[in-house]
Backbone bond lengths (Angstrom), bond angles and torsions (degrees), N, CA, C in turn:
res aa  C-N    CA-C-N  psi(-1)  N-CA   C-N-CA  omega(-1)  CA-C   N-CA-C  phi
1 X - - - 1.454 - - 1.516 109.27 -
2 X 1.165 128.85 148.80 1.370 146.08 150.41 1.023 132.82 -68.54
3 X 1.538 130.60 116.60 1.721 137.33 152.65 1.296 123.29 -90.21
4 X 1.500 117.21 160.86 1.219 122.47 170.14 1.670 90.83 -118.16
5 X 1.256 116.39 139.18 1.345 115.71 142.71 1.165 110.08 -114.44
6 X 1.255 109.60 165.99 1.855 121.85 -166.05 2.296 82.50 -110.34
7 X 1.113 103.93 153.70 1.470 114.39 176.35 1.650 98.77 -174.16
8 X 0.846 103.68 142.70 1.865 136.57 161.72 1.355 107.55 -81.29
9 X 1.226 128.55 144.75 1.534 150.37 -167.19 1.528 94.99 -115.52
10 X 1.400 108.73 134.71 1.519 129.36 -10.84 1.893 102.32 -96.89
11 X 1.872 76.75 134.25 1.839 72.72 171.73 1.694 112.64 -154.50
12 X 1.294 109.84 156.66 1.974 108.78 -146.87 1.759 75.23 -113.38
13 X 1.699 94.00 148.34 1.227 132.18 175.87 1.712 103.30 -110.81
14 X 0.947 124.69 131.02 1.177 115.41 -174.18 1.984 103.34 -140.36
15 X 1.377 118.02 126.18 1.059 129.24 -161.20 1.335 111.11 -130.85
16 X 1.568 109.10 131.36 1.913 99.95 -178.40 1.459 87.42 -151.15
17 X 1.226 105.09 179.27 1.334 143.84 124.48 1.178 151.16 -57.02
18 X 1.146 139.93 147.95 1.670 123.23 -147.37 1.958 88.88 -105.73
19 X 1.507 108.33 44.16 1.713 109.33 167.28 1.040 118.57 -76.93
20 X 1.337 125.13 -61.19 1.534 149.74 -168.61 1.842 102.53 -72.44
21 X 1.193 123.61 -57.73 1.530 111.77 -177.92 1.664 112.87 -72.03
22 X 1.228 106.29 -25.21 1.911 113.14 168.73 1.842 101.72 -62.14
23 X 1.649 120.34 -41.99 1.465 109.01 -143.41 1.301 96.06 -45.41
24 X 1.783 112.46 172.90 1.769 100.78 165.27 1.544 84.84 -121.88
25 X 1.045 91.89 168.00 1.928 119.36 166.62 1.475 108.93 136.22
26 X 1.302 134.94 -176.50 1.142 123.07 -153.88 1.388 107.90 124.70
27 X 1.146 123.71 176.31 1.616 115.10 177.25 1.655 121.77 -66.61
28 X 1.380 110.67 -25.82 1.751 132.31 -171.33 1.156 100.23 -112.55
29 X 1.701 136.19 4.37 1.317 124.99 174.78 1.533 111.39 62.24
30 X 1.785 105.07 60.76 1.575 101.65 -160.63 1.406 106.26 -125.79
31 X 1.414 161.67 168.81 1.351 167.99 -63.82 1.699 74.77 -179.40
32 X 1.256 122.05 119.54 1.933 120.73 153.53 1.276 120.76 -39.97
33 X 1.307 105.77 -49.85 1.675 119.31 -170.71 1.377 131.05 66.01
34 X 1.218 102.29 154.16 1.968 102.64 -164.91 1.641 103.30 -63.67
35 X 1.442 132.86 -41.83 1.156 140.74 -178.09 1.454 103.16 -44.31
36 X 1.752 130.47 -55.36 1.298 123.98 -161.55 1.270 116.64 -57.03
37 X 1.776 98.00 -33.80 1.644 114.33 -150.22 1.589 101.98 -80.56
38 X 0.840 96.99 -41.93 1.540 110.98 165.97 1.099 110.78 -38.96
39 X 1.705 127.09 -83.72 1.056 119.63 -171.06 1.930 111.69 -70.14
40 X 0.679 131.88 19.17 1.475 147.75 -157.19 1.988 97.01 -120.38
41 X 1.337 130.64 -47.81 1.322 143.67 -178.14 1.810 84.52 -86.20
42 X 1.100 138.55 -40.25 1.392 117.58 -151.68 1.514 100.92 -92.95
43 X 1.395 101.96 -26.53 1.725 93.48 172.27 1.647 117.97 -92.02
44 X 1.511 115.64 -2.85 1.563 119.05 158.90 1.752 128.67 -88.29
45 X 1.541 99.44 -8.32 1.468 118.67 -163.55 1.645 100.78 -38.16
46 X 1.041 95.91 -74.63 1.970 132.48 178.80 1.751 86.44 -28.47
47 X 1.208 167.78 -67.41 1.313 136.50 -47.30 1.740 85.45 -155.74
48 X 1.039 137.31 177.78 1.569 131.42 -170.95 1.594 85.48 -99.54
49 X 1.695 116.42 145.65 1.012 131.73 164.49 1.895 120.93 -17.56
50 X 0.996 83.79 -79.12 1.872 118.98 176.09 1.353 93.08 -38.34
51 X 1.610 129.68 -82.93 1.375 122.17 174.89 2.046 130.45 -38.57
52 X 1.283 101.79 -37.27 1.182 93.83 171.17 1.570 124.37 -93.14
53 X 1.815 115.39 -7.98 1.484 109.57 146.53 1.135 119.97 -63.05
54 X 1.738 120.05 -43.47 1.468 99.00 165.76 1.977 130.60 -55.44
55 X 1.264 102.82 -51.65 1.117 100.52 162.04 1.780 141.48 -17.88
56 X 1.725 85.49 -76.16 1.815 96.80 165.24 1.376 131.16 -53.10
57 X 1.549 95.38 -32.97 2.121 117.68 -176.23 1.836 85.97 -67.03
58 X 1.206 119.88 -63.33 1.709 125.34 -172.97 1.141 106.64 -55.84
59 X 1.499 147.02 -25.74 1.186 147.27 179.05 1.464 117.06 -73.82
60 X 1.010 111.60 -69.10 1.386 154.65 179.32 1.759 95.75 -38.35
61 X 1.577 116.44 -76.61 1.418 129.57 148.46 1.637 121.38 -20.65
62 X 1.310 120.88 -88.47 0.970 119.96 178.30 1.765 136.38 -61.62
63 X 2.054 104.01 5.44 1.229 129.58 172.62 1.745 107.52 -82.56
64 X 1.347 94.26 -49.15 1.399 86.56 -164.65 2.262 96.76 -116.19
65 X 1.341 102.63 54.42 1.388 100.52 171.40 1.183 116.47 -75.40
66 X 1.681 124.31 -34.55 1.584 99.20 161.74 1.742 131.43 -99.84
67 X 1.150 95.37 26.37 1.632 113.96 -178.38 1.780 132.34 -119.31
68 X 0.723 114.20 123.40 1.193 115.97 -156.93 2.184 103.21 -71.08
69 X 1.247 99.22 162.61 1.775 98.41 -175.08 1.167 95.05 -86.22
70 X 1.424 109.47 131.44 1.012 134.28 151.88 1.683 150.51 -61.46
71 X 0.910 97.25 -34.67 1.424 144.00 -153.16 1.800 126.46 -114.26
72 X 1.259 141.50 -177.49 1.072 156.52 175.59 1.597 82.61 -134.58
73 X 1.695 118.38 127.28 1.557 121.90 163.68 1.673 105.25 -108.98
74 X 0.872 120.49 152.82 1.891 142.02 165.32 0.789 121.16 -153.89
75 X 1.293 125.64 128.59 1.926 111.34 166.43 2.093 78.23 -151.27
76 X 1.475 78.79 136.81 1.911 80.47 171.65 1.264 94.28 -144.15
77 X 1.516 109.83 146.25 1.488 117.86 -174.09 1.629 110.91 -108.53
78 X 1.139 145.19 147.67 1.418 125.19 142.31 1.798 118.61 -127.97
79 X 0.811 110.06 135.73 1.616 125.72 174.55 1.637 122.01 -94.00
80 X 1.240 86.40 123.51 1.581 103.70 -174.92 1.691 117.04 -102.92
Protein backbone atom coordinates (compact mmCIF):
# COMPACT_ATOMS: atom_id res chain seq x y z
CA UNK A 1 0.00 0.00 0.00
CA UNK A 2 0.89 3.63 -0.39
CA UNK A 3 1.28 6.77 1.97
CA UNK A 4 1.60 10.25 1.63
CA UNK A 5 3.12 12.04 4.41
CA UNK A 6 2.90 15.76 4.40
CA UNK A 7 6.62 17.19 5.80
CA UNK A 8 8.27 20.67 5.64
CA UNK A 9 11.82 21.00 4.18
CA UNK A 10 14.36 20.30 5.34
CA UNK A 11 13.60 17.26 7.31
CA UNK A 12 15.67 13.73 8.02
CA UNK A 13 13.99 10.37 8.06
CA UNK A 14 16.01 8.25 9.90
CA UNK A 15 15.71 4.36 9.67
CA UNK A 16 17.46 1.41 11.57
CA UNK A 17 17.45 -1.59 13.00
CA UNK A 18 17.07 -2.55 16.47
CA UNK A 19 21.41 -3.09 16.39
CA UNK A 20 22.64 0.01 17.85
CA UNK A 21 19.82 0.59 20.71
CA UNK A 22 20.16 -3.43 21.67
CA UNK A 23 24.30 -3.05 21.65
CA UNK A 24 25.34 -3.54 25.40
CA UNK A 25 28.35 -1.87 27.00
CA UNK A 26 28.42 1.23 28.74
CA UNK A 27 29.76 1.59 32.16
CA UNK A 28 27.24 -1.42 33.72
CA UNK A 29 27.49 -3.41 30.51
CA UNK A 30 23.90 -2.20 29.61
CA UNK A 31 21.46 -2.41 26.34
CA UNK A 32 21.86 1.58 24.63
CA UNK A 33 18.24 1.71 24.21
CA UNK A 34 15.76 3.34 21.87
CA UNK A 35 15.37 6.41 24.33
CA UNK A 36 19.28 7.38 24.03
CA UNK A 37 19.31 7.06 20.30
CA UNK A 38 16.70 9.19 19.95
CA UNK A 39 17.80 11.82 21.80
CA UNK A 40 21.36 11.22 20.36
CA UNK A 41 19.84 11.61 16.30
CA UNK A 42 17.81 14.69 17.54
CA UNK A 43 20.72 16.57 18.77
CA UNK A 44 22.86 15.51 15.45
CA UNK A 45 19.80 16.01 13.06
CA UNK A 46 20.89 19.74 12.11
CA UNK A 47 24.60 18.59 11.46
CA UNK A 48 26.15 17.66 7.79
CA UNK A 49 25.68 14.02 6.96
CA UNK A 50 29.46 13.07 7.16
CA UNK A 51 29.66 14.63 10.72
CA UNK A 52 26.92 12.72 12.18
CA UNK A 53 28.30 9.30 10.57
CA UNK A 54 31.22 10.23 12.27
CA UNK A 55 29.44 10.94 15.26
CA UNK A 56 27.24 7.63 15.47
CA UNK A 57 30.59 5.41 14.26
CA UNK A 58 32.27 7.36 17.71
CA UNK A 59 29.33 6.54 19.76
CA UNK A 60 28.54 3.34 18.88
CA UNK A 61 32.58 2.50 19.38
CA UNK A 62 33.18 3.99 22.45
CA UNK A 63 29.62 2.23 23.84
CA UNK A 64 30.54 -1.03 23.44
CA UNK A 65 34.63 -0.77 23.91
CA UNK A 66 34.66 -3.51 26.27
CA UNK A 67 31.97 -5.62 24.67
CA UNK A 68 31.86 -7.42 21.91
CA UNK A 69 28.92 -6.69 18.83
CA UNK A 70 26.26 -8.21 19.17
CA UNK A 71 24.19 -7.42 16.67
CA UNK A 72 23.83 -6.46 12.84
CA UNK A 73 23.91 -2.23 13.17
CA UNK A 74 22.11 0.21 10.36
CA UNK A 75 20.70 3.33 10.74
CA UNK A 76 20.53 5.40 7.32
CA UNK A 77 19.27 8.80 7.22
CA UNK A 78 17.97 10.83 4.22
CA UNK A 79 17.13 14.56 4.07
CA UNK A 80 14.70 16.14 2.09
Amino acid sequence: SSHIIQYESPTWFYMFTDGFQDQFGGPNDRKYMIKRLKELLLDIHYKPMQEQHDILKKEIEDWMIDSHQTDDILLACIKL
